[in-house]
C-alpha positions as a Markdown table, in Angstrom:
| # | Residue | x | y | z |
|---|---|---|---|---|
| 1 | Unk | 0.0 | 0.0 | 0.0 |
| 2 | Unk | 1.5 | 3.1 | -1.0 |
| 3 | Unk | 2.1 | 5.7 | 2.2 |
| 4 | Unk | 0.1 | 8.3 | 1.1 |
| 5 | Unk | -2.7 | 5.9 | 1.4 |
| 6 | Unk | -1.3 | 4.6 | 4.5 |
| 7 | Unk | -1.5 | 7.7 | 6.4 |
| 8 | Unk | -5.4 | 8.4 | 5.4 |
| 9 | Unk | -6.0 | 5.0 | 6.3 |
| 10 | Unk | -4.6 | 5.2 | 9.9 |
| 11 | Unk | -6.3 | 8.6 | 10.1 |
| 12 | Unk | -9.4 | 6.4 | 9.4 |
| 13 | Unk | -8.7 | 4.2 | 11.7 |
| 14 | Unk | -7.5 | 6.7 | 14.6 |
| 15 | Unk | -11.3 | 8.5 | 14.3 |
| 16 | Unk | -13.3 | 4.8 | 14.7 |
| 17 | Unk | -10.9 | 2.8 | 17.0 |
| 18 | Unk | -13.4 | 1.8 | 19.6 |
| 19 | Unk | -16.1 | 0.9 | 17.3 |
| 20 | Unk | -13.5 | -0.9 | 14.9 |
| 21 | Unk | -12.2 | -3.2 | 18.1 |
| 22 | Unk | -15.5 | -3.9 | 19.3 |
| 23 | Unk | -17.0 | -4.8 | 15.5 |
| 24 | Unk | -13.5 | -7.6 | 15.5 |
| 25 | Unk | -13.3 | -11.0 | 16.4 |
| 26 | Unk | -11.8 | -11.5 | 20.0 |
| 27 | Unk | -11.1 | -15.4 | 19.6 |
| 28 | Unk | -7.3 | -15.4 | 19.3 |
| 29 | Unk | -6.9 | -14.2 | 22.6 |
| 30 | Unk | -10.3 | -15.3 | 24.5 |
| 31 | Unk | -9.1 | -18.6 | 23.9 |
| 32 | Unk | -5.8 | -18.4 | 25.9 |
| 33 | Unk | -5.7 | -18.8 | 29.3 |
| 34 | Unk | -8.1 | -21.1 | 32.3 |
| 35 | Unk | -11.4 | -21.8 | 30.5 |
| 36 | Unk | -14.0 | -20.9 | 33.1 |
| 37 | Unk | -16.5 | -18.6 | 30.9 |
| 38 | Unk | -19.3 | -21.4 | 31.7 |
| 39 | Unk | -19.1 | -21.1 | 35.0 |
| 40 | Unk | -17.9 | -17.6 | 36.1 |
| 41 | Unk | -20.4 | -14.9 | 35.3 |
| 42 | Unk | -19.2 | -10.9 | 36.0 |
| 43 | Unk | -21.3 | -7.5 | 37.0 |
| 44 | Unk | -21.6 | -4.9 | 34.6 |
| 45 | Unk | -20.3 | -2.1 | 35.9 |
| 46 | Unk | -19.4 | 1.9 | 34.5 |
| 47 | Unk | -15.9 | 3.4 | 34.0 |
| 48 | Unk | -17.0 | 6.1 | 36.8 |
| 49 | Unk | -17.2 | 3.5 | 39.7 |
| 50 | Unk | -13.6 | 2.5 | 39.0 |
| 51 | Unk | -12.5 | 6.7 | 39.3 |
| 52 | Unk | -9.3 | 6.9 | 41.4 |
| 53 | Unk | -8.6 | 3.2 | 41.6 |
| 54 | Unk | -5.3 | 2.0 | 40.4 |
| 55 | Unk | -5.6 | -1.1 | 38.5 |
| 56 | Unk | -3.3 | -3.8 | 37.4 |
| 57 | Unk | -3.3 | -4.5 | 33.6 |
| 58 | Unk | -1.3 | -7.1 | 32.0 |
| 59 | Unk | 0.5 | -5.7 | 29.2 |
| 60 | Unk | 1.0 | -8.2 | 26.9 |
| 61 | Unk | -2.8 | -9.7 | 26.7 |
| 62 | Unk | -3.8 | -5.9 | 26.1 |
| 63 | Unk | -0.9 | -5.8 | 23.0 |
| 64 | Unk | -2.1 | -8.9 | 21.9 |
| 65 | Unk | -5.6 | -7.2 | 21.3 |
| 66 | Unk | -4.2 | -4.9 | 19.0 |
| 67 | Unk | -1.5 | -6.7 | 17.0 |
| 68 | Unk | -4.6 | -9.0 | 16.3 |
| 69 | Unk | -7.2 | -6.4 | 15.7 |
| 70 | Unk | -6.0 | -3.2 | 14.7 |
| 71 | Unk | -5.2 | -4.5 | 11.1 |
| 72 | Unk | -5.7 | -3.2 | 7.3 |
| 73 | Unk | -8.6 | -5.3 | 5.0 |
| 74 | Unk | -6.1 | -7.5 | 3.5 |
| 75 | Unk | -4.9 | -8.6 | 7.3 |
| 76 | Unk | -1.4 | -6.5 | 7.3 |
| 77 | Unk | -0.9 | -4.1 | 10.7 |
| 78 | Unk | -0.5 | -0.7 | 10.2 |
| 79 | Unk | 3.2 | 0.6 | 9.6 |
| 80 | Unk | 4.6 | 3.6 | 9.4 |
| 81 | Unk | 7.1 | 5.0 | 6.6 |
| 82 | Unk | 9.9 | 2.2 | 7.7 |
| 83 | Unk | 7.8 | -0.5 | 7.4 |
| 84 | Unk | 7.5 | -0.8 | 11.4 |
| 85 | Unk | 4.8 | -1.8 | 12.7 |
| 86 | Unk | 2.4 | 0.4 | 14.7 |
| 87 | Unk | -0.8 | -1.5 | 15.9 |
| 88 | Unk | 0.0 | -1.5 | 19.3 |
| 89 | Unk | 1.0 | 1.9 | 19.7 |
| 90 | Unk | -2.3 | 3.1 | 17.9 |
| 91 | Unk | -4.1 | 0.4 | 20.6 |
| 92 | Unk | -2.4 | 1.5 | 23.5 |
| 93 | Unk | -2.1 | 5.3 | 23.1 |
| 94 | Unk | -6.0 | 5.3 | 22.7 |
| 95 | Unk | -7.0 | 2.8 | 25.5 |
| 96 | Unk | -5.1 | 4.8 | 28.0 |
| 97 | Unk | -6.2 | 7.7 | 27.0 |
| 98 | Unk | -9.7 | 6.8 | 27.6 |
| 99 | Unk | -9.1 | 5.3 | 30.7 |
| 100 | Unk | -6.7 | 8.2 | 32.5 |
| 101 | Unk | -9.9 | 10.5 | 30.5 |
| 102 | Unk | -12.2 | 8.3 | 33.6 |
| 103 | Unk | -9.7 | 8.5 | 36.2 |
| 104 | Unk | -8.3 | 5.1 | 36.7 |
| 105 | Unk | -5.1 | 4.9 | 37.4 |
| 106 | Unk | -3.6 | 2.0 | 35.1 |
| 107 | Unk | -0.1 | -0.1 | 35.9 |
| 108 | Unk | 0.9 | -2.2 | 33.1 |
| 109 | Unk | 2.7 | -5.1 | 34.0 |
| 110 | Unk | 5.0 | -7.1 | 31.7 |
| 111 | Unk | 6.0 | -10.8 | 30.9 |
| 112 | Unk | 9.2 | -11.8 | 32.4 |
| 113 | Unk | 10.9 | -15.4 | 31.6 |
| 114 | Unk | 7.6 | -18.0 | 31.3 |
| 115 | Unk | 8.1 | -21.2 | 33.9 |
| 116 | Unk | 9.9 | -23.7 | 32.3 |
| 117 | Unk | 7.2 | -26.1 | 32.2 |
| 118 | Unk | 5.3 | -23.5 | 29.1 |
| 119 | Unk | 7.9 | -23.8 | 26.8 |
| 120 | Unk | 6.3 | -26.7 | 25.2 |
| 121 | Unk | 2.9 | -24.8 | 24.9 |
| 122 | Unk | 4.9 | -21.4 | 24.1 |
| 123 | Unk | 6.8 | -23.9 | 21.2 |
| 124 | Unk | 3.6 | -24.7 | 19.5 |
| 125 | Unk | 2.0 | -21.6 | 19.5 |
| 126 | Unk | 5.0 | -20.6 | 17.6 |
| 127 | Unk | 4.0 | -23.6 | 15.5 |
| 128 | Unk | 0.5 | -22.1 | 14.9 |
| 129 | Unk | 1.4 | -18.5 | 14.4 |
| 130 | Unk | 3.6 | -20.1 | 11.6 |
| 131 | Unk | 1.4 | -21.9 | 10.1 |
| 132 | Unk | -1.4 | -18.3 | 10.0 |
| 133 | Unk | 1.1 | -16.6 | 8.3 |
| 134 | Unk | 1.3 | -19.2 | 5.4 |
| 135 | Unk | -1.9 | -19.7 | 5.0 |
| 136 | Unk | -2.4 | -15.7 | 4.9 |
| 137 | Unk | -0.2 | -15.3 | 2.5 |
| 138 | Unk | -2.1 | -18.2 | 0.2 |
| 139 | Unk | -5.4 | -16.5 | 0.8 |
| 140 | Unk | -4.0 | -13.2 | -0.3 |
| 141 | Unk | -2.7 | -14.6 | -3.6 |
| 142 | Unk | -6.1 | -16.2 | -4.0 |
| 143 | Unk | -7.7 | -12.9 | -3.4 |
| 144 | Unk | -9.7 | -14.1 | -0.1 |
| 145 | Unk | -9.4 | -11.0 | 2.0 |
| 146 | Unk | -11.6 | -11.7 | 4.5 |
| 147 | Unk | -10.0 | -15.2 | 4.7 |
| 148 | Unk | -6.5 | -13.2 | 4.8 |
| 149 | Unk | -7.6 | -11.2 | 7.8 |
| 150 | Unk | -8.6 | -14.0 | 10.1 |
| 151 | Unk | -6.0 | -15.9 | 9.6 |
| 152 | Unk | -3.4 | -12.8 | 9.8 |
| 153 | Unk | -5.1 | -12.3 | 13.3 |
| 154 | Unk | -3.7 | -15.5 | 14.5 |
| 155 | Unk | -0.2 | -14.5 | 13.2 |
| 156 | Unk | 0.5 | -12.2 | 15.8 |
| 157 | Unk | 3.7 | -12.0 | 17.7 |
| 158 | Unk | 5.1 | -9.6 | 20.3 |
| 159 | Unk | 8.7 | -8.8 | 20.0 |
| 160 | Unk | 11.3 | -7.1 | 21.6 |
| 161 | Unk | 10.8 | -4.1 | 19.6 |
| 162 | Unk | 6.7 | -4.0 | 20.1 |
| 163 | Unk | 7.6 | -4.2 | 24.5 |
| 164 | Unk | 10.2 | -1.4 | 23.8 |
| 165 | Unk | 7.8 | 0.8 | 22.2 |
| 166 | Unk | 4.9 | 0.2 | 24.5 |
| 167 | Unk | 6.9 | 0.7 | 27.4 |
| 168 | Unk | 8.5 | 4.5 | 25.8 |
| 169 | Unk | 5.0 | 5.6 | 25.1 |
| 170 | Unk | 3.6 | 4.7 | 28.3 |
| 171 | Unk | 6.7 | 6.4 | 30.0 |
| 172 | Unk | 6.4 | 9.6 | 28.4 |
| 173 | Unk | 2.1 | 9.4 | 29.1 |
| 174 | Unk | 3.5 | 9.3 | 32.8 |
| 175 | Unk | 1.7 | 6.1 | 32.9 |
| 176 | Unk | 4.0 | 3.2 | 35.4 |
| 177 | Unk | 5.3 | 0.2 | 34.0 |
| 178 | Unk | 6.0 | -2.9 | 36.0 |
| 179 | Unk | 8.5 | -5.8 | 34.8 |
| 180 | Unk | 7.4 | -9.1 | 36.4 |
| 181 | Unk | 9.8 | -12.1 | 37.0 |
| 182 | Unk | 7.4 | -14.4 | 35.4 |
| 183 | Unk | 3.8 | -14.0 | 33.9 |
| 184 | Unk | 2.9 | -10.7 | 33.9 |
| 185 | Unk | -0.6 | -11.8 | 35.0 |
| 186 | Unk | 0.6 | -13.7 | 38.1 |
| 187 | Unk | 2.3 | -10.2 | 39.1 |
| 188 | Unk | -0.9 | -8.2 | 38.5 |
| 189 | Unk | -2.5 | -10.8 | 40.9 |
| 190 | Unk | -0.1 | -10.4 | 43.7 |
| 191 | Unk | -0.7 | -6.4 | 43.6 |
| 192 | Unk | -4.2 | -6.9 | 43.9 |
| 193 | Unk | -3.9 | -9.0 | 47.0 |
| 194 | Unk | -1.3 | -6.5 | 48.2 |
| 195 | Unk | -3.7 | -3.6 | 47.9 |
| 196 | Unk | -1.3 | -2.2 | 45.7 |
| 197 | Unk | -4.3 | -2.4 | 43.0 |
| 198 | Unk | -7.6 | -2.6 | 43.3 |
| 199 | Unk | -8.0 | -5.5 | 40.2 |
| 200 | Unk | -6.3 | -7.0 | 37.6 |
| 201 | Unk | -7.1 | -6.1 | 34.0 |
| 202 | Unk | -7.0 | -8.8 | 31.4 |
| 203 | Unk | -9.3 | -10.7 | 29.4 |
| 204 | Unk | -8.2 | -14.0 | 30.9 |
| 205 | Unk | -9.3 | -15.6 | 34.4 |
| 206 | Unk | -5.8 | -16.6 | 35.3 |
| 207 | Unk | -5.8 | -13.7 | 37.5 |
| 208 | Unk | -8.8 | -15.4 | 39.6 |
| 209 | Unk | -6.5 | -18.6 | 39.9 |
| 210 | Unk | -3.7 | -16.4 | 41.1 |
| 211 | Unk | -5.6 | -15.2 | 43.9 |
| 212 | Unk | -6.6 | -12.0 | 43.0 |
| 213 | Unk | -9.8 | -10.3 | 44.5 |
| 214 | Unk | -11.4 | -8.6 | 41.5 |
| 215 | Unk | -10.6 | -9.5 | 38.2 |
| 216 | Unk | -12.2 | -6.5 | 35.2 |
| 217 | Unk | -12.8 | -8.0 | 31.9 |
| 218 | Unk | -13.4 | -5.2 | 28.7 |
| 219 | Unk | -12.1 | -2.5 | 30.5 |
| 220 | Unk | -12.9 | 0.4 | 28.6 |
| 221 | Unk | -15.1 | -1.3 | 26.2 |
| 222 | Unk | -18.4 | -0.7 | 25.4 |
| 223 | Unk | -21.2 | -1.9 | 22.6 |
| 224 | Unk | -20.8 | -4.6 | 20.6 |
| 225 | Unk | -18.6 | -7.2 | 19.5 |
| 226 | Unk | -18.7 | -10.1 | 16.8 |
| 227 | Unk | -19.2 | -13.8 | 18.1 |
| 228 | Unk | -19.3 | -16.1 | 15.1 |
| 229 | Unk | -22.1 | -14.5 | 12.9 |
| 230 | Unk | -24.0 | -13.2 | 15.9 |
| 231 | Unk | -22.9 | -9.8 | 18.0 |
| 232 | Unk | -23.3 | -9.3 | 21.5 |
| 233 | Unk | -23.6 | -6.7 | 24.3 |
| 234 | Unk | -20.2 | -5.6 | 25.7 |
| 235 | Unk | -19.2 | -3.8 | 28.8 |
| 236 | Unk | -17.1 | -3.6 | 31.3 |
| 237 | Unk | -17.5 | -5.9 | 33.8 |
| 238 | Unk | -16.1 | -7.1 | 37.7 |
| 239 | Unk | -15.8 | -10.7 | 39.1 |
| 240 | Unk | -15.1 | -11.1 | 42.5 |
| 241 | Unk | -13.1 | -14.1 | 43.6 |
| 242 | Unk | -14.8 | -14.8 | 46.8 |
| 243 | Unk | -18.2 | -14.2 | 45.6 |
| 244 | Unk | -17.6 | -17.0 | 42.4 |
| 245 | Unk | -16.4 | -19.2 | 45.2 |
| 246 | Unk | -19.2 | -19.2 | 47.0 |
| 247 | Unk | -21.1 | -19.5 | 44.3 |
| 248 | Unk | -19.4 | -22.5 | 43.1 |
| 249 | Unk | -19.5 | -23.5 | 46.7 |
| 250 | Unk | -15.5 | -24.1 | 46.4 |
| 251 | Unk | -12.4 | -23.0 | 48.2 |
| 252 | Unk | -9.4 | -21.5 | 46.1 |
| 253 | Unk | -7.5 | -24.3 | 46.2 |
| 254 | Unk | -10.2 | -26.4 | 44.4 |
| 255 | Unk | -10.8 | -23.4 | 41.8 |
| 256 | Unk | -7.4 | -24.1 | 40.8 |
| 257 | Unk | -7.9 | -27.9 | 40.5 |
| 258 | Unk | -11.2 | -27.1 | 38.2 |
| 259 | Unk | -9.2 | -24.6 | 36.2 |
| 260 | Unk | -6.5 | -27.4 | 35.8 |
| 261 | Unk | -9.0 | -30.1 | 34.6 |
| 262 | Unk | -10.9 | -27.9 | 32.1 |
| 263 | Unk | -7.3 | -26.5 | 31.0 |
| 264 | Unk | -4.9 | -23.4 | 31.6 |
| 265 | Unk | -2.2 | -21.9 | 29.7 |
| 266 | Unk | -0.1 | -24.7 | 30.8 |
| 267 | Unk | -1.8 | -27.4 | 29.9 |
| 268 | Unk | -4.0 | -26.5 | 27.3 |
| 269 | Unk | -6.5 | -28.4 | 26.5 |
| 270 | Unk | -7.4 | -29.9 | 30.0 |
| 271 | Unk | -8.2 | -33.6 | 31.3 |
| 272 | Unk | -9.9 | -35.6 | 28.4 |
| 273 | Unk | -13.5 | -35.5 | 28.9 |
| 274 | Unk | -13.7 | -33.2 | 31.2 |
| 275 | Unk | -15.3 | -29.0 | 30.2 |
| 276 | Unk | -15.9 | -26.7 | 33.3 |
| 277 | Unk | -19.5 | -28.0 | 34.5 |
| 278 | Unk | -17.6 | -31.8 | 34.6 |
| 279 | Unk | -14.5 | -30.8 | 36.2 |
| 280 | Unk | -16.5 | -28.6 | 39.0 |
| 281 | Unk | -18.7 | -31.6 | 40.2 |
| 282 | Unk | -15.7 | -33.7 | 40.4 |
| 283 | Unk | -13.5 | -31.0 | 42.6 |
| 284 | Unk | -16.8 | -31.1 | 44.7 |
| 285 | Unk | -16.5 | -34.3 | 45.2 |
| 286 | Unk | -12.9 | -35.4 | 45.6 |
| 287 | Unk | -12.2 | -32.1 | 47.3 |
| 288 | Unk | -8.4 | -32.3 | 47.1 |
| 289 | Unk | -6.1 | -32.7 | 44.2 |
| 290 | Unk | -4.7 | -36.0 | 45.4 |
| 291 | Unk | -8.0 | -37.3 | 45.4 |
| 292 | Unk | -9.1 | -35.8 | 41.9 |
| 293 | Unk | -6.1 | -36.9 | 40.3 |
| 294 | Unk | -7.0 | -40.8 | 41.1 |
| 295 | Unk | -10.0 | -40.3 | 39.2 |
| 296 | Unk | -8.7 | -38.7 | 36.2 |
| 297 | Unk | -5.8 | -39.8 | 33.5 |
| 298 | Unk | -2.9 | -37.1 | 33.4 |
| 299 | Unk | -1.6 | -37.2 | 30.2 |
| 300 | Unk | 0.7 | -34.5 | 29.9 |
| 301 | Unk | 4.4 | -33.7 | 30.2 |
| 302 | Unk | 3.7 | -31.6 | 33.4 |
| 303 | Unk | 2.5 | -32.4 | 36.7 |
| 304 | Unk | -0.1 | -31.0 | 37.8 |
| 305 | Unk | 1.2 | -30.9 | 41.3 |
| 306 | Unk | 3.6 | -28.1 | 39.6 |
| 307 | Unk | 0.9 | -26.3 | 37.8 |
| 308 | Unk | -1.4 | -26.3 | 41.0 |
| 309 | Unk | 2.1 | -24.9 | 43.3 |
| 310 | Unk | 2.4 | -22.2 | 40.3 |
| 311 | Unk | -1.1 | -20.6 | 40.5 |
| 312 | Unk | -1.2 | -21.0 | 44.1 |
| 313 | Unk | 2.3 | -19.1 | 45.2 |
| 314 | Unk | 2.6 | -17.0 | 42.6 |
| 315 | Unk | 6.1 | -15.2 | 42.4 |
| 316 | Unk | 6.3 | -11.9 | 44.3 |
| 317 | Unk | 8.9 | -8.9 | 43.2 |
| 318 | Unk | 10.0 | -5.5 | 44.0 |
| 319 | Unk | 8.6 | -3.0 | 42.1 |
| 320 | Unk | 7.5 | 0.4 | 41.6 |
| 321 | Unk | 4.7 | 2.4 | 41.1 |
| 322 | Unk | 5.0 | 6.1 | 40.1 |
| 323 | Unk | 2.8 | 8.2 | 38.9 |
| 324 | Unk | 3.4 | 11.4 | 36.2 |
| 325 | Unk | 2.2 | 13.9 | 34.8 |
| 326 | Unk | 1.8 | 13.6 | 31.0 |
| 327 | Unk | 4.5 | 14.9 | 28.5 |
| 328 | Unk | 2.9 | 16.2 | 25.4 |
| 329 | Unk | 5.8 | 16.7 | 23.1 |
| 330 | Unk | 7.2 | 13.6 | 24.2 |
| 331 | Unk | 4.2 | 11.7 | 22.7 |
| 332 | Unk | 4.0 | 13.3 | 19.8 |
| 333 | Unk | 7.8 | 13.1 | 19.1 |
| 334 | Unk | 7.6 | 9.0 | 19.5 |
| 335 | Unk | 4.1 | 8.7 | 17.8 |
| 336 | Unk | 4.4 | 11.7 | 15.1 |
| 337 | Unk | 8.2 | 12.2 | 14.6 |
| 338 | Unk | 9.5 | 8.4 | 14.9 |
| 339 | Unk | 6.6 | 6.5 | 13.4 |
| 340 | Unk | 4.5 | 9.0 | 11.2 |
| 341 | Unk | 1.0 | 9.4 | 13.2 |
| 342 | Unk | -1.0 | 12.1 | 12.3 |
| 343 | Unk | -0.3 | 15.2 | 14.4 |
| 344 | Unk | -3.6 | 17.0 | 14.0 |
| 345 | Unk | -5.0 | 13.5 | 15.3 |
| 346 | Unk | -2.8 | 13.4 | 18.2 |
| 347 | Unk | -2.6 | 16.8 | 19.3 |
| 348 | Unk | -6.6 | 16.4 | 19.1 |
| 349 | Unk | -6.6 | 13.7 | 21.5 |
| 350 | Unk | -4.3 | 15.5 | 23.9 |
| 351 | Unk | -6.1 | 19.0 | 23.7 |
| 352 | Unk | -9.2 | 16.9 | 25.0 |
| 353 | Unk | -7.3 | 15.4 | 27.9 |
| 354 | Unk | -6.0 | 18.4 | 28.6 |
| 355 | Unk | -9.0 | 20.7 | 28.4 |
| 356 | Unk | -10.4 | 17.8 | 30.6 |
| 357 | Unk | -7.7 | 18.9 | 33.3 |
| 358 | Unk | -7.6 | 22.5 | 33.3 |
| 359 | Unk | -11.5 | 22.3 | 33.9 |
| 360 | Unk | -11.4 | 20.3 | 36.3 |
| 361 | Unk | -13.4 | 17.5 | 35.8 |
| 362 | Unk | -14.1 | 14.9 | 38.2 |
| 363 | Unk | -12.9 | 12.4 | 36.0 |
| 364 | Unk | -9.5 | 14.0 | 36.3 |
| 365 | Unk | -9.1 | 15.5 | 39.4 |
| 366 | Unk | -6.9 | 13.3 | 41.5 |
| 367 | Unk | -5.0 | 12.3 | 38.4 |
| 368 | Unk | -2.7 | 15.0 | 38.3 |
């Protein structure tokens, strides 16, 4: 696509964002992580009840939303002049935006090194983005767009660059970044129960298995969103960990044994025979994971003695959490200057945040 066309394109794209992420398929990345959606069910609640509550997002599930989404008909990501590409920053520079705009404090928290016992999953997913990226190319010879597009969706990779970039653009928003040891949603957890957020933000439930106490699922998200060839209502929405526990009439510790049967990030697709509903009567039986496991055949390379230990002492770090006051010519030098955005776009959406500030809004108030 020639730049000229490029830039009107992204200009496009800027002025629709929200509508054009909710009107995409979430499946690449609603599919990752514990499978609970059949039996956990969250409260709808507004952006305004969260004002002035510092939340926990993990990083690379958000980034993975964009690389996926944020894409041109044919299924390329936008890129600037150098070929770079530019997705997330166009994801991630509008999110936060909107969320600092309701003031909510957001942390984003980063991968570290995965456990050794997820290289084998993180090997085939390798596998799998490989294979998307032929079979998008074939579809675009064959002139099959829309065939392009979903399968350039499930082609996308974080690099080193795309963390680099994330974590510049978020510095010079004066928005804190965390750097966990491990997974980044196993850190966001810890914070929670630490009171050093008040939830984790992800699309996963890993976070519930981790032990955190509120878990906020389409933060910043509202109307509505393809499922198949339906669409559905979408907004923001709160689960509390010890209310789905007492609705499951469960203890943590058997959460985590049910989120092990039906399948985690770790071993992905769970016990044989055994979805949510199945593994949940089963943990209310046998009660312990000694007990379930006599019932059930184990078939993969590792225990699940060392994926219950995982999820249930979650690694703890030092870290911290400092707040700043936005630097407009730093954004705009990284997003205009570096990678081509459109400055009347961007000086737009600062002017608003601004103007926002100067008047005082409630939304903003105790942000700066």
């Amino acid at each position: 696509m020639p730049f000229s066309l490029l830039i009107s394109y992204r200009i496009k794209i800027f002025f629709i964002l929200p509508t054009y992420l909710l009107n995409s398929s979430f499946s690449n990345y609603d599919n990752m992580g514990v499978k609970l959606t059949a039996l956990v069910e969250g409260r709808a609640i507004t952006l305004d009840e969260l004002f002035d509550k510092q939340i926990a997002i993990d990083a690379f599930n958000w980034i993975y939303q964009f690389l996926s989404i944020i894409r041109q008909k044919d299924g390329q990501p936008l890129q600037d002049s150098q070929g770079r590409v530019t997705s997330h920053l166009t994801g991630l520079f509008y999110r936060t935006l909107r969320v600092m705009e309701a003031g909510i404090k957001p942390v984003y928290v980063f991968d570290g090194e995965p456990p050794e016992f997820k290289k084998e999953v993180a090997a085939k997913r390798r596998d799998i983005r490989a294979e998307a990226v032929k079979e998008w190319k074939e579809a675009l010879a064959k002139g099959e767009y829309a065939e392009a597009r979903k399968y350039a969706m499930r082609s996308s990779t974080i690099t080193d660059e795309i963390i680099e970039d994330c974590k510049k653009l978020l510095d010079a928003m004066g928005v804190p970044c965390v750097q966990a040891p491990s997974e980044g949603e196993a850190l966001c957890s810890v914070m929670a129960r630490k009171n050093d957020a008040y939830a984790v933000a992800t699309q996963d439930y890993d976070s519930l298995l981790f032990g955190a106490p509120r878990l906020i699922r389409n933060l910043s998200i509202t109307g509505k969103r393809r499922r198949g060839k339906d669409y559905i209502d979408v907004k923001p929405e709160i689960i509390i960990l010890s209310e789905v526990l007492e609705k499951l009439d469960i203890n943590h510790d058997q959460l985590i044994i049910l989120g092990i049967l039906a399948g985690t990030d770790y071993d992905p697709e769970g016990v044989a025979g055994y979805g949510p509903k199945k593994a949940l009567d089963l943990v209310r039986q046998k009660k312990t994971l000694k007990s379930v496991l006599k019932e059930v055949v184990w078939d993969f390379s590792v225990s699940a003695e060392e994926i219950f230990d995982f999820f249930s002492n979650p690694t703890e770090s030092t870290y911290t959490i400092e707040f700043r006051e936005l630097d407009p010519e730093a954004v705009k030098k990284i997003l205009c200057d570096e990678h081509d955005f459109s400055v009347d776009r961007i000086d737009s959406a600062l002017k608003k945040l601004d103007e926002e500030k100067k008047a005082g809004q409630k939304s903003l108030q105790k942000w700066f």
